[in-house]
C-alpha positions, 0 to 999 in steps of 0.5 A: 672405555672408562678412560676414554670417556674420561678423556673425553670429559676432560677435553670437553671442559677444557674446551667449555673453559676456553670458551668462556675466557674472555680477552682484554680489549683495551688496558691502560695508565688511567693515573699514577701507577693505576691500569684499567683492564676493559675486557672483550664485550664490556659496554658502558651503558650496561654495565653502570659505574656507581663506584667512581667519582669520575670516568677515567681516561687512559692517557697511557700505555700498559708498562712492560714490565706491569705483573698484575694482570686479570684474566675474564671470563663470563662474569668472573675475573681472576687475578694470579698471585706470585710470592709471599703476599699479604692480602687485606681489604673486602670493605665490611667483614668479619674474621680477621684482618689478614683476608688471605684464604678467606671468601665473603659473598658481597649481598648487602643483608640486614645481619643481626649479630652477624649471624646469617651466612656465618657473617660472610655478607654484612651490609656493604659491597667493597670488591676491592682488595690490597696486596702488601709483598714481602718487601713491603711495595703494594698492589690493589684490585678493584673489581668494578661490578656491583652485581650479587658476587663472590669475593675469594683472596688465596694466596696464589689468586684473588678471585671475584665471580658475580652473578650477573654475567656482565663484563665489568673493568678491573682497575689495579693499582701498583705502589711503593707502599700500602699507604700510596695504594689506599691514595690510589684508590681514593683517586679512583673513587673520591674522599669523604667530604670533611665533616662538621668538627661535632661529628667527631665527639662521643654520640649516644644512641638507643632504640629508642628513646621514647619521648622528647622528655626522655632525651632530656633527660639524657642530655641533662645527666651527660651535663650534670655528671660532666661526661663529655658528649655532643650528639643523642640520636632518634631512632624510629619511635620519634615517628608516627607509626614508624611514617618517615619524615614524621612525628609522633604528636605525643612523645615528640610534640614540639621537635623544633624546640627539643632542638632548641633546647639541645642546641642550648647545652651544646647537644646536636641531634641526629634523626632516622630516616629508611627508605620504606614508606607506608604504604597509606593513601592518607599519608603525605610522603606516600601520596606525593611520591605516588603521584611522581611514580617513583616507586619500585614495581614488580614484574607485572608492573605493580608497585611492590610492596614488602614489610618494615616497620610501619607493615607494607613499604613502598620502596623509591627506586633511586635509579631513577632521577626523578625518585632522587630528585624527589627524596632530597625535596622530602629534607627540605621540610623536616630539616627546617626542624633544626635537625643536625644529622641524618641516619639512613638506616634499613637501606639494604634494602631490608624487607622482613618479608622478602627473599634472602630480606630484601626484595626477590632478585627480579625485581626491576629497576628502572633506571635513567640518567645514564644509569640502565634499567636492570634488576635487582640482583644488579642494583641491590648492592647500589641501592643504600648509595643511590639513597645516601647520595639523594640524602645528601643533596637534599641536606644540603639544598636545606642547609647549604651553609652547614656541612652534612653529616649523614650515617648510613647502615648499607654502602657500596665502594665510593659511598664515603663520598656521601655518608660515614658507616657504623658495623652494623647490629653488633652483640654485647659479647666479646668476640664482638668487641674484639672484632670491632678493631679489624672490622673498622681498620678494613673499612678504612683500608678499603676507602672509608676512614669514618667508621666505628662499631656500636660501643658495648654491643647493641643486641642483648644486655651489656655488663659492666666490665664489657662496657668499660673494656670497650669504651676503653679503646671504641673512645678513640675510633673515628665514630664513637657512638654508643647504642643498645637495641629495645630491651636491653639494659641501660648503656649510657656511661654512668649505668653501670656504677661509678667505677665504671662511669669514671672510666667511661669519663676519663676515656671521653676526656682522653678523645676530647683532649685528642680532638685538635689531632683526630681533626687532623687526621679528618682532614688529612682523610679528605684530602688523601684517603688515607684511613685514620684508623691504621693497621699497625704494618703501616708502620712498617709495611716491610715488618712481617711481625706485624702483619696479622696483627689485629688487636693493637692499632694506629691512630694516624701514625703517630699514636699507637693504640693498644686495647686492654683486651690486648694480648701480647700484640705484635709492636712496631720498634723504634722509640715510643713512649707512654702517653698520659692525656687524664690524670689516674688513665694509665692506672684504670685498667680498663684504658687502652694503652697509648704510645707516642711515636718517636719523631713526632709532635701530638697537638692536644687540646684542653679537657672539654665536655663539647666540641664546640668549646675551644679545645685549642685554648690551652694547646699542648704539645706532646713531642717523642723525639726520635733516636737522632734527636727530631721530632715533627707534627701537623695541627689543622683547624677551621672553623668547624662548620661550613665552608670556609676553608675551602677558599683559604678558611683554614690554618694549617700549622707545622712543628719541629723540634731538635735537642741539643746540647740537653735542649730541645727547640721546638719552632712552627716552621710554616702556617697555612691559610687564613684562619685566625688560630691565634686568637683560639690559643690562649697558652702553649705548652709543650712536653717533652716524652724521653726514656720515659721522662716528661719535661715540660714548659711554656712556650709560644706558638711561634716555639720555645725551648724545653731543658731535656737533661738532668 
């Protein structure tokens, strides 16, 4: 009787299993070696694509030897894995940077230090996976659902389950090289919009500088101690009563000249903003946004309210177009204070009296605008997106001739499109430094290259040798900032005695005097995608060495970046040769280590305190030959502001070089553009990095000749 019943059970759920897969309705070529697999049941109207630049069209058959195939079920989509596979991506994770055998739950979460869920959930939704095979040819898999989910990469499957029950479309991508997948995807969802060139120097932060004096203060003291800086930040306190779009009339009386007076020292500023408005019938933002009815409500149709930092918020529903609409208006104003920067933070959204922190699950949104109306467990994973998109617009409605610069806490996949990120309230520990490295490649790895880690921890108190192994190599991530949270010690450079203010100095001069290369990488992450911060495989995507590897980076692909913290790292081969940008920088053993790729050409500008000071006017070029003698490189240059050079404002310079007969030749074989370079480079130098050698001399941008034998 038991093994009937058994039996019977089996059959019964055999059945209950077939009953929920659900069969492809239609797949096909959307681009280049990418599928859209569209299940039986997926309905475009309900289920919004908020990942996407675009709606693609299929302009092809699936091809008959395409291997990469999901199967559906309610829900859910499951994707089979065959041979030896290296799976990367999830966006915003903790753990390693090899994902496979991992699970992480996409529920965008106010997480400090990590902590809730294990950090299985942080603040950002990437349902999007790579998978690099033994030979080095990769695959990615997008799951297009920004429903609560679960995300799961085994070795034999990735798997996605949401909460929703929605059909949803799977986009993979089939390519020669991890490099071309990431391309892929960037042709799915779009590339971040380049920045202004002073989103690239170091940035310092802390909750909060209290008063406009205070920030003075710090500002003076980067200037007087000549470390480089360009951006102090205000986190809430500049506020009235935590009111977003305010100022405390005390400690902030006068903003637009506090940022007349950083502009004069070559500072620039960046400004909080949440989305939670006190919910105060005096208070401008919240009256006017009552009258436009723009809030989030409840089930029984009242406007919902949860607390942040002012006590009860109203909440925009960015669904809707008029709330957008209305929250870009609300920049207009407050940029007119002569504010660079915005920081869209508590976007979740965060509520410190909600469910799982944020608002209960049934919470509806309205919707509009093609966007369906729908709850919270669907739209709570947009919701930092939608603000940062309205943010956006409204920044740059205020200052149309100016390129935005915005960070955002919580983002969604194609949320780079309006906002770089940071990872989040990190600890002073160095577990969390540590993981800082494969946290910020992942992130570039699943479509945002803009991205670093608060320097030195924010949460509890930093010491000194922390601080300096962490400026040691967080001086080169795409964003550099340092932070520290409300009581906690002081975390500015020069804190911690002046053996560690003069590595704080010598590793803010190493990026500054690398700011014409990381340009380039900018500028080549919005045209391709391609991360600037790279996980040492793509080297070589064939070398399993190199797989796991987690502490050592690329800058690019030429500079490698290997972390003091470093132990015995897995290394690309070939030629590479030690790079010396800082006199005493290999001596201080705080600094990473960096290394020259053979075959390449560095372009380096001069030391500066500021990127607005010309860093090309003594431009070096660092070449590492490769083993048959040949090197080449890229220098890309605008302006730095505004939107020139995208009517031809640019120059875009390609160098090679050639020894013979103990001679090396280095010539500019094309330029691009119509950006004057030539009157920003006063004096080229080249230098010549061979068997651990360095030969050097003058020679003209146009090129020159270096004697590179004794």
């Amino acid at each position: 009787m038991l093994k009937v019943s058994t039996c019977l059970l089996f059959m019964l759920l055999c059945c209950a299993a077939q009953a929920q897969n659900i069969k492809v309705r239609q797949s096909g070529l959307v681009g280049n070696s990418i599928v859209v697999f569209i299940p039986e049941g997926f309905d475009a109207s309900k289920t919004p694509s908020l990942m996407l630049q675009r709606e693609p069209a299929i302009k092809g058959k699936l091809p008959a030897n395409w291997k990469i195939v999901p199967a559906f079920s309610k829900g859910a989509a499951t994707v089979p894995l065959d041979g030896d596979i290296s799976l990367y991506g999830g966006g915003e994770v903790t753990g390693p940077l090899l994902r496979n055998g991992q699970t992480i739950k996409l529920w965008n979460t106010d997480n400090g230090a990590y902590g809730t869920d294990s950090g299985k959930r942080l603040y950002q939704t990437h349902p999007w996976v790579i998978g690099v095979r033994k030979n080095g040819t990769a695959f990615g898999i997008l799951f297009e659902s920004q429903w609560k989910s679960t995300l799961t990469t085994n070795s034999d499957k990735v798997s996605f389950n949401t909460e929703g029950g929605t059909p949803f479309r799977v986009f993979v991508i089939d390519r020669s090289s991890p490099q071309e997948v990431v391309k892929g995807l960037a042709e799915l969802t779009g590339t971040m919009e380049m920045p202004p060139r002073w989103a690239l120097g170091y940035q310092q932060c802390r909750f909060s500088y209290l008063s406009d004096q205070r920030v003075r203060e710090i500002a003076d003291t980067f200037r007087l101690r000549q470390i480089p800086c360009d951006v102090i930040w205000m986190d809430i306190d500049y506020m009235d009563g935590f009111r977003v779009f305010t100022f405390n009339k005390a400690a902030f009386p006068n903003p637009k000249q506090l940022n007349a007076d950083l502009h004069a020292k070559n500072f620039r500023s960046v400004f909080m903003i949440d989305p939670g408005v006190k919910a105060d019938p005096s208070y401008e933002v919240y009256k006017s946004g009552s009258a436009q009815d723009v809030w989030v409500k409840d089930t029984a149709g009242n406007e919902y309210h949860g607390k942040v930092w002012p006590g009860d918020c109203a909440f925009p529903d960015f669904t809707i177009p008029r709330t957008r609409q209305w929250w870009a208006g609300l920049y207009r104003n407050f940029m007119a204070n002569d504010i660079d920067g915005i920081w869209n933070d508590m976007n979740e959204p965060a509520v410190m009296d909600g469910n799982l922190g944020t608002m209960p699950f049934n919470t509806p949104h309205r919707g509009g605008g093609g966007l369906p109306a729908g709850p919270h467990l669907l739209y709570h994973n947009a919701y930092g997106r939608l603000m940062v998109q309205a943010t956006r617009e409204g920044v740059m409605a205020a200052n149309p001739d100016k390129r935005p610069f915005i960070l955002t806490r919580a983002n969604l996949l194609g949320g780079q499109r309006f906002a770089a990120t940071w990872t989040g309230d990190n600890l002073a520990a160095t577990p969390f430094m540590k993981v800082s490295v494969p946290m910020s490649i992942t992130l570039g790895l699943s479509g945002q290259p803009f991205s670093g880690p608060d320097i030195g921890g924010f949460l509890e108190n930093t010491s000194g040798e922390l601080w300096a192994d962490w400026i040691g190599f967080g001086n080169l991530l795409p964003f550099a900032r340092g932070h520290a949270c409300a009581g906690t010690n002081n975390k500015e450079p020069w804190q911690f005695g002046p053996e560690i203010e003069k590595t704080s100095r010598i590793a803010l001069e190493r990026r500054y005097r690398l700011l014409p290369y990381l340009y380039t990488l900018f500028y080549r992450a919005h045209q391709t995608g391609l991360p600037i911060m790279e996980p040492v495989f793509f080297n070589d995507p064939a070398d399993s060495r190199l797989r796991a590897e987690e502490q050592a980076f690329l800058l690019g692909d030429d500079l490698l970046v290997i972390p003091s913290f470093a132990q015995n790292p897995a290394l690309p081969k070939g030629v590479w040769e030690q790079l010396q940008l800082i006199d005493g920088d290999s001596q201080d053993p705080h600094q990473a280590r960096l290394l020259l790729k053979g075959g390449s050409i560095l372009p380096v500008g001069k030391k500066i305190q500021y990127t607005n000071d010309n860093s090309l006017e003594e431009l070096t070029l660092f070449i590492c030959l490769d083993s048959t003698g040949k090197a080449s490189g890229d220098l890309y240059w605008d302006a730095g502001e505004g939107w020139a050079f995208k009517k031809g404002g640019y120059s875009d310079l390609h160098f090679q070089a050639k020894e013979e007969k103990g001679v090396t030749k280095i010539s500019l074989m094309s330029r691009k553009g119509q950006y004057e370079i030539d009157k920003d480079v006063h004096s080229v130098k080249a230098v010549v990095l061979k068997n651990g050698q360095r030969y050097e001399g003058v020679i003209q941008l146009k090129g020159g000749e270096i004697k590179t034998a004794n």
